[in-house]
C-alpha positions in Angstrom: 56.9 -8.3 36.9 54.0 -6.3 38.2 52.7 -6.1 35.1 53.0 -9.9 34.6 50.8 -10.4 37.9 48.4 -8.3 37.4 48.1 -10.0 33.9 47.7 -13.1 35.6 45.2 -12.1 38.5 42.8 -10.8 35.5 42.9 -13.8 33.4 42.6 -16.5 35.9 40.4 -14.5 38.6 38.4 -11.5 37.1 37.7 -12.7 33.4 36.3 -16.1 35.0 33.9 -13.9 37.1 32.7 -11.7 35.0 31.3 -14.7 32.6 30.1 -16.4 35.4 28.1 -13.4 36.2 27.1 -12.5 32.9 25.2 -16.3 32.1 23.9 -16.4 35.5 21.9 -12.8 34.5 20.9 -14.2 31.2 19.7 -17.1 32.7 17.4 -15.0 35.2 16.1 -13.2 32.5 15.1 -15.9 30.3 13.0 -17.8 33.1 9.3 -18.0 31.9 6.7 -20.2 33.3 6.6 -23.7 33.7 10.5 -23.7 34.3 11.8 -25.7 36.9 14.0 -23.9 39.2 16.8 -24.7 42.0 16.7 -21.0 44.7 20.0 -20.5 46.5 18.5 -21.7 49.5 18.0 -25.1 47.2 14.1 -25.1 47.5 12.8 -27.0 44.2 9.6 -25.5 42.2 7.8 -24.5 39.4 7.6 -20.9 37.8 4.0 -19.6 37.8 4.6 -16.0 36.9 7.2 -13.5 36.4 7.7 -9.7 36.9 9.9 -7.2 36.6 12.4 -8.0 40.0 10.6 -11.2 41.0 9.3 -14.5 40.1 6.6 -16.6 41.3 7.3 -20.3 42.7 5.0 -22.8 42.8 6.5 -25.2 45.6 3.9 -27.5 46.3 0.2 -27.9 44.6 -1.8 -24.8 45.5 1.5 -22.9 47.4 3.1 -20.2 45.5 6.1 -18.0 46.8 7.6 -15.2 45.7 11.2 -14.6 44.9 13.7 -12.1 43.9 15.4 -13.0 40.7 18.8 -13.4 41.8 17.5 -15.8 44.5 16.8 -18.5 41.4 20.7 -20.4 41.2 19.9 -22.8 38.2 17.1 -23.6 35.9 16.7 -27.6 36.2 14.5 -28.0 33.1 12.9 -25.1 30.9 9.7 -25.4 29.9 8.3 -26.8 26.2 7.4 -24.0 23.9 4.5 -25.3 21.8 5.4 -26.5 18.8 3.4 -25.5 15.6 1.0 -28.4 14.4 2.2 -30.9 12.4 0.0 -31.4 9.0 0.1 -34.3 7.2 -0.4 -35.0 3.5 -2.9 -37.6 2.3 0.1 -38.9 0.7 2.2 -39.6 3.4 -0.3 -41.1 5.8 -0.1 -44.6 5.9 -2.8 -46.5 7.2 
């Protein structure tokens, strides 16, 4: 019965944890600049720079913060990678 709880407590409490923590790491490593971020504290801004342990905010135009990474709760949009140009053949272009 022990054995049976214990069971239990890992699958419903510990396993659930552990993923939780896992994404919200992968998601502080993948932030770049020009994300949009949410900090614990729920102060909205724009990354300007990142280093090793912390990020750079931009929370208003000209105001930049810094932050340790595990201060950023959610990304609430990621920024555009530039996409490669888009050439066009003289046959396709309709005029």
């Amino acid at each position: 019965m022990v054995v049976l709880l214990g069971g239990v407590m890992y699958f419903m409490m510990i396993r659930p944890q552990q993923k939780r923590r896992r994404d919200a790491e992968a998601m502080q490593s993948g932030l770049g600049p020009g994300d949009e971020v949410v900090t614990i504290g729920g102060l909205y801004g724009t990354v300007t720079g990142v280093e090793d342990d912390a990020v750079l905010l931009e929370i208003a135009p000209g105001v930049q913060t810094r932050y340790a990474r595990p201060a950023i709760a959610r990304v609430v949009t990621r920024a555009e990678l530039p996409s490669e140009p888009v050439t066009e053949d003289a046959d396709t272009v309709k005029e």
